[in-house]
C-alpha positions as CSV (number, residue, x, y, z in Angstrom):
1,X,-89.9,21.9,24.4
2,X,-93.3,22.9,25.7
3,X,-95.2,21.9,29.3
4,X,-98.7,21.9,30.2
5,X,-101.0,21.2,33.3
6,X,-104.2,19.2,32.3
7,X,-107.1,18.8,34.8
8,X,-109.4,16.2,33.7
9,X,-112.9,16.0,35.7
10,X,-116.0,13.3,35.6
11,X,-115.5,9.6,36.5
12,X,-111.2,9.6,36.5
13,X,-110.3,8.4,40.1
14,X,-110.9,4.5,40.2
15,X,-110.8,3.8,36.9
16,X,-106.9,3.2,36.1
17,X,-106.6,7.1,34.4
18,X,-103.0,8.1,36.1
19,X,-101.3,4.6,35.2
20,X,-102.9,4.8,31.5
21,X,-101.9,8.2,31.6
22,X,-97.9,7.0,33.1
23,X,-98.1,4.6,30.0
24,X,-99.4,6.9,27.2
25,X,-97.1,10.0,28.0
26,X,-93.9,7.6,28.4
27,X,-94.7,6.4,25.4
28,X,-95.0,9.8,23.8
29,X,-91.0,10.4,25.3
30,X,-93.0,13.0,27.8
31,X,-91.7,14.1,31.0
32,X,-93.7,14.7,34.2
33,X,-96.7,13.1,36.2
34,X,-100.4,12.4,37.3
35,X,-101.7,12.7,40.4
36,X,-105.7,13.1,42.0
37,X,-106.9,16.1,43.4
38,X,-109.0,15.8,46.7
39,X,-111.8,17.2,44.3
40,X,-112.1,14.0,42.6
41,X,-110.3,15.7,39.3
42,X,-106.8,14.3,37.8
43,X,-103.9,16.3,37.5
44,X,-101.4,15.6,34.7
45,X,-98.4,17.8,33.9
46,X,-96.0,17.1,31.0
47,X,-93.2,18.7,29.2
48,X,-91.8,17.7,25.8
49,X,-92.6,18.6,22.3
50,X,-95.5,20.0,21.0
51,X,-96.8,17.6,19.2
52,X,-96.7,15.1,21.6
53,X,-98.8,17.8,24.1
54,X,-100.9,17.7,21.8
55,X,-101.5,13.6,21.2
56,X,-101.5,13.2,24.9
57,X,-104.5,15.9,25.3
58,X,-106.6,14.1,22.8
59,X,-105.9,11.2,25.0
60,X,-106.7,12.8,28.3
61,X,-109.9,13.6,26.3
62,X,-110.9,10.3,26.1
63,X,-109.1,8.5,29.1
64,X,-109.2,4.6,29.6
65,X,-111.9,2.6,29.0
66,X,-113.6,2.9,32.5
67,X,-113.3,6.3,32.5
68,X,-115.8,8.6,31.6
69,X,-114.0,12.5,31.2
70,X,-116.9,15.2,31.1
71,X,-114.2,17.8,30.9
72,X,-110.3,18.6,30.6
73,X,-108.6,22.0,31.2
74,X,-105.4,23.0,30.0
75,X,-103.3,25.0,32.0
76,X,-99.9,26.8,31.3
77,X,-96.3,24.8,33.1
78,X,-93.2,25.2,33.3
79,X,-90.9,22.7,32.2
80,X,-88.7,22.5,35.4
81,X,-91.3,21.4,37.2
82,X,-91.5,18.3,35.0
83,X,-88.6,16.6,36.8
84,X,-87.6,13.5,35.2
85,X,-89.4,10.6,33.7
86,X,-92.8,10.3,34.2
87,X,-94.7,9.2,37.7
88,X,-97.7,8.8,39.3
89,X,-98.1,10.6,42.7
């Protein structure tokens, strides 16, 4: 088990990214959550395997339809501070 903290940044607030976010990392059996920043970015932390990091990133990379994501950062995490399931704050 891994965990990572993504920051994605262009057009993401608005444009359904945490929810299609939610829905991609449950799918991927990921723990953790997305939430926007006051900046206008989008925070998503997840924990479980690295593979499934990995999927979810190229995701992030792309983002919903509406979105338009000029860049995404990855960031170490620790697992614990996954919690359970996966959310959107």
């Amino acid at each position: 088990m891994s965990a990572a903290r993504f920051v994605a940044s262009g057009k993401v607030q608005g444009v359904w990214f945490r929810a299609s976010a939610r829905e991609r990392a449950r799918a991927l059996g990921l723990r953790g959550y997305a939430r926007n920043l006051p900046d206008g970015r989008v925070e998503v932390l997840a924990a479980g395997s690295d593979d499934a990091l990995e999927q979810l990133a190229a995701w992030l990379r792309e983002g919903p339809p509406l979105a338009r994501v000029d860049g995404l950062e990855r960031l170490p995490a620790r697992e614990d501070e996954a919690g359970e399931g996966f959310a959107t704050l």
